[in-house]
DONUKE-605461 format. One record per residue (C-alpha): residue number from 1; residue in three letters; y, z negated, x negated. Coordinates in nm, 4 decimals. Last residue first. Layout:
DONUKE-605461
{atom NUM, ALA, {Y, Z, X}},
...
***
This chain:
DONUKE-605461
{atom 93, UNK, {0.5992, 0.1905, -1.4407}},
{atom 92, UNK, {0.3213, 0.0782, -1.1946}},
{atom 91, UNK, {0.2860, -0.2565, -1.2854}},
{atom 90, UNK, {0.6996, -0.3150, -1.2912}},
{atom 89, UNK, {0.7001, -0.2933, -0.8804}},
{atom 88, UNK, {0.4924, -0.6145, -0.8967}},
{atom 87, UNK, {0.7202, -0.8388, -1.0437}},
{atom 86, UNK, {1.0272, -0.6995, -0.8534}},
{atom 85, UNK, {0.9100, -0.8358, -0.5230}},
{atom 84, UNK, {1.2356, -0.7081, -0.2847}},
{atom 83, UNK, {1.2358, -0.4079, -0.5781}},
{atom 82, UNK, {0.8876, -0.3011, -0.3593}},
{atom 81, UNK, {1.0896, -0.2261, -0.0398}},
{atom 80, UNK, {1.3532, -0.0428, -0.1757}},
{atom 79, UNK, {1.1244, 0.1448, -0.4218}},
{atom 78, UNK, {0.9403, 0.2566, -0.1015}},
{atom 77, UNK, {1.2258, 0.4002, 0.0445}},
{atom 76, UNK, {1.3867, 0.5766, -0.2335}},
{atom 75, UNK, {1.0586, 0.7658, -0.3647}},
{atom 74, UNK, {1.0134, 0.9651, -0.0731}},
{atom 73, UNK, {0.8041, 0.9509, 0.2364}},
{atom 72, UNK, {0.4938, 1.1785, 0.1789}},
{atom 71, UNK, {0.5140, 1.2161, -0.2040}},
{atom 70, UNK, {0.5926, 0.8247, -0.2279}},
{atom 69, UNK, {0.3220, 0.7703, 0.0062}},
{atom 68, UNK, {0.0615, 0.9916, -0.2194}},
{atom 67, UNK, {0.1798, 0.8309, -0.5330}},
{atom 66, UNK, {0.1764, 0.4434, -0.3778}},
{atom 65, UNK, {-0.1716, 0.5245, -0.2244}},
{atom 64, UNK, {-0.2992, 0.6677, -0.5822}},
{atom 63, UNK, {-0.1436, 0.3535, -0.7775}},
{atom 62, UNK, {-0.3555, 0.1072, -0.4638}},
{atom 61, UNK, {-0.7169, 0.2663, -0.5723}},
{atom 60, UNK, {-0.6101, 0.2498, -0.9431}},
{atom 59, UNK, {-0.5251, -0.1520, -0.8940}},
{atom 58, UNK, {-0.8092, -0.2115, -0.6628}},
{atom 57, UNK, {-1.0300, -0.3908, -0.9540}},
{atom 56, UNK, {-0.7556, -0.4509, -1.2022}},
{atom 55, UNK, {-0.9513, -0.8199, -1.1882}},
{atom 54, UNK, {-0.7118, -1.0220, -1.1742}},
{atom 53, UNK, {-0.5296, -0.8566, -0.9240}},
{atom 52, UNK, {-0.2188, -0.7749, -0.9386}},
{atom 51, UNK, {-0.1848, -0.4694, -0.7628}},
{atom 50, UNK, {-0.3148, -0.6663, -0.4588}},
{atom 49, UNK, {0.0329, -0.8448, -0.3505}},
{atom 48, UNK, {0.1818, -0.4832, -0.3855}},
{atom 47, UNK, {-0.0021, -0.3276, -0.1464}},
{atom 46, UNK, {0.0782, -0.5994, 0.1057}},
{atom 45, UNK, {0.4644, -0.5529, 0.0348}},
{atom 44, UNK, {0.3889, -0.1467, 0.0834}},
{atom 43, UNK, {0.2078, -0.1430, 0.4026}},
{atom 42, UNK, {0.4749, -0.3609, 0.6829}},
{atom 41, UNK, {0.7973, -0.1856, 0.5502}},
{atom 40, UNK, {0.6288, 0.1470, 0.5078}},
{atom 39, UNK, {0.4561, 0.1243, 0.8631}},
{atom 38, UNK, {0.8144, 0.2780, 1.0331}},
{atom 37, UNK, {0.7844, 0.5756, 0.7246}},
{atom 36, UNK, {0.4290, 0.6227, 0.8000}},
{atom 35, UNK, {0.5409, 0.7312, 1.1404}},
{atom 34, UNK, {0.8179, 0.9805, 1.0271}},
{atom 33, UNK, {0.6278, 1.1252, 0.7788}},
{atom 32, UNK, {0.2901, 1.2599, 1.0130}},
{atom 31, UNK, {0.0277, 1.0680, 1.0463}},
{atom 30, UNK, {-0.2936, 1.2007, 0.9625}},
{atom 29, UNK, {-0.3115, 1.2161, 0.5573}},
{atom 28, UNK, {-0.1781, 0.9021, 0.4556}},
{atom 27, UNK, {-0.3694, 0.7836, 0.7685}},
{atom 26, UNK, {-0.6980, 0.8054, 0.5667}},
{atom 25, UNK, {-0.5670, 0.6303, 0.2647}},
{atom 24, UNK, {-0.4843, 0.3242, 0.4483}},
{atom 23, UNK, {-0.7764, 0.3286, 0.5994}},
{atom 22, UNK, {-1.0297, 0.3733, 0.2109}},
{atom 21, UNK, {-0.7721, 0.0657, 0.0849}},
{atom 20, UNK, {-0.8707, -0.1166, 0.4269}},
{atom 19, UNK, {-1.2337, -0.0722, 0.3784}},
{atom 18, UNK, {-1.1591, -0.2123, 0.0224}},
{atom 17, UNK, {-0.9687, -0.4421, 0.1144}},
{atom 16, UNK, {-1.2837, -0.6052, 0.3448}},
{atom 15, UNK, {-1.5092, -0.5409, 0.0756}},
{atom 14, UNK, {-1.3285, -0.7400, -0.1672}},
{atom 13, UNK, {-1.3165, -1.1022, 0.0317}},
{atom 12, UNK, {-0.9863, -1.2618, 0.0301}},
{atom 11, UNK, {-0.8330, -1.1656, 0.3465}},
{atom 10, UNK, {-0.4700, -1.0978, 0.3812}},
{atom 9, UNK, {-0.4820, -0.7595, 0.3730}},
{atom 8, UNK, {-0.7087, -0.7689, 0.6706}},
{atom 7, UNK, {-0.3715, -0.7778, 0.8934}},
{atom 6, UNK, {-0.3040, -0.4509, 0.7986}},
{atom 5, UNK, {-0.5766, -0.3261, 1.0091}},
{atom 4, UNK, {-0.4443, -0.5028, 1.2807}},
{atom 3, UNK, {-0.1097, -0.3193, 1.2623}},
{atom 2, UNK, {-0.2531, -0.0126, 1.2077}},
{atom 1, UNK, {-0.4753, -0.0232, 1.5495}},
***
């Protein structure tokens, strides 16, 4: 079911990443560190396409997902991922 999910990152319309934002932040708390760490590779690239928005409209919502994952799965790991896209990993310094 978290795979498909994250497919609906790639939709345009606002409501739909939003439902996916409000997901995401639900299985922050129910699965345990080992499986978010095998979604980290999939979750963090897609989180980082939104945090520019041109808006700023999710970019809050997606800053509290990135805090709680990097207290959940350490820093190291997700910093890996996002320094692939260096651009966006500089919005939330």
């Amino acid at each position: 079911v978290v795979s498909t999910i994250l497919l609906f990152f790639g939709q345009k319309p606002r409501e739909i990443i939003k439902s996916v934002l409000g997901f995401v932040t639900v299985i922050l708390v129910v699965l345990s560190k080992d499986e978010m760490t095998s979604l980290l590779p999939e979750l963090v690239p897609h989180l980082l396409n939104w945090a520019h928005d041109s808006k700023n409209y999710f970019r809050m919502k997606i800053r509290v997902v990135l805090e709680r994952l990097i207290r959940k799965c350490r820093y190291d790991g997700i910093y890996e991922l996002a320094s692939n896209d260096s651009k966006h990993i500089e919005t939330f310094r």
